[in-house]
C-alpha positions, 0 to 999 in steps of 0.5 A: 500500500505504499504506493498509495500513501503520503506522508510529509517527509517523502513527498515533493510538490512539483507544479508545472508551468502554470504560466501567464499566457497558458492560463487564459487558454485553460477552461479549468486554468482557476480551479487548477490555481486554487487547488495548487495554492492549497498544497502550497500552503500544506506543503510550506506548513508541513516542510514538503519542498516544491519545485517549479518549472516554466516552459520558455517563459520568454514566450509563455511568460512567467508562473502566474502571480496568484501562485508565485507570491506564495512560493518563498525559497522554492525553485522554478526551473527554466525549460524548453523540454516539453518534460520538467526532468530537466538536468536541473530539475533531476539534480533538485530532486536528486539533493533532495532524496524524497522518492514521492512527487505530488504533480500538478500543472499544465497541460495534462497530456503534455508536460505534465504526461511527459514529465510524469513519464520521465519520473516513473521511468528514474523510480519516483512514485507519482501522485498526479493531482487530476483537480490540479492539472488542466488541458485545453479540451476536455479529451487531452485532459482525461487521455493525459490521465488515462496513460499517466494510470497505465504508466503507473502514477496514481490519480488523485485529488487535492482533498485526498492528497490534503488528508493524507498529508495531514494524517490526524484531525483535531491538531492546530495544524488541521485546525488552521489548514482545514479552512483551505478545503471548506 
């Protein structure tokens, strides 16, 4: 069962180029920001690192606002690879040797997809965050998810990841973190 099992000091947060001019393009661009800031700010209480990637931001621009004024001291990795396993991105992950990803981001069933895949294949245990990701249609979206299943990752939600993560109810913590799911 420990595929299917979070915990704080295993996981890191990976949000994939949630970027200014990807957004608009997104029909669920809101919903997958929300839900992104949600694990950030579990992740900054529960000191979970998270790694950031943008996709040629010269173009695409860079991670939007709403999310990058809430990542103190994270990384966010310059790519033009469709993947985030970038040599600095892998290096990142590597110092940091937890073995568990939390991924969120855009699009699904491209660099998300192909970073996912990357991931699977050097032995890291995938959690993709389907209320996290987002495509530009409805068909992308659930083909990006379907393969990342068949490859192995496993498919879960921002709640089911919240839960997990927080393991107890009734603590300080839960307390103060439970108002970003309500």
């Amino acid at each position: 069962m420990d595929k299917f099992t979070l915990n704080s000091k295993e996981a890191v947060l990976m949000v994939i180029d949630i970027q200014e001019r990807l957004v608009p393009a997104m029909a669920e661009g809101q919903k997958v920001i929300q839900n992104t800031n949600t694990l950030i700010s579990v992740s900054s209480k529960l000191d979970i690192p998270i790694v950031v990637t943008e996709q040629y931001p010269k173009g695409l621009k860079k991670t939007v606002p709403e999310i990058s004024n809430n990542l103190v001291g994270s990384p966010v990795c310059e790519k033009i690879t469709f993947s985030g396993c970038t040599n600095e991105v892998n290096t990142i992950l590597k110092q940091l040797g937890k073995k568990k990803i939390i991924m969120m981001g855009m699009e699904t069933h491209v660099c998300v997809f192909q970073t996912v895949r990357d991931l699977l294949g050097q032995g890291y245990q995938v959690f993709v965050v389907r209320d996290g990701v987002c495509s530009r249609t409805q068909e992308n979206y659930l083909n990006g998810l379907s393969l990342m299943k068949e490859m192995g990752a496993v498919i879960t939600n921002t709640e089911t990841v919240f839960f997990d993560l927080m393991k107890e109810a009734g603590t300080p913590l839960f307390k103060e973190l439970s108002k970003l799911i309500k």
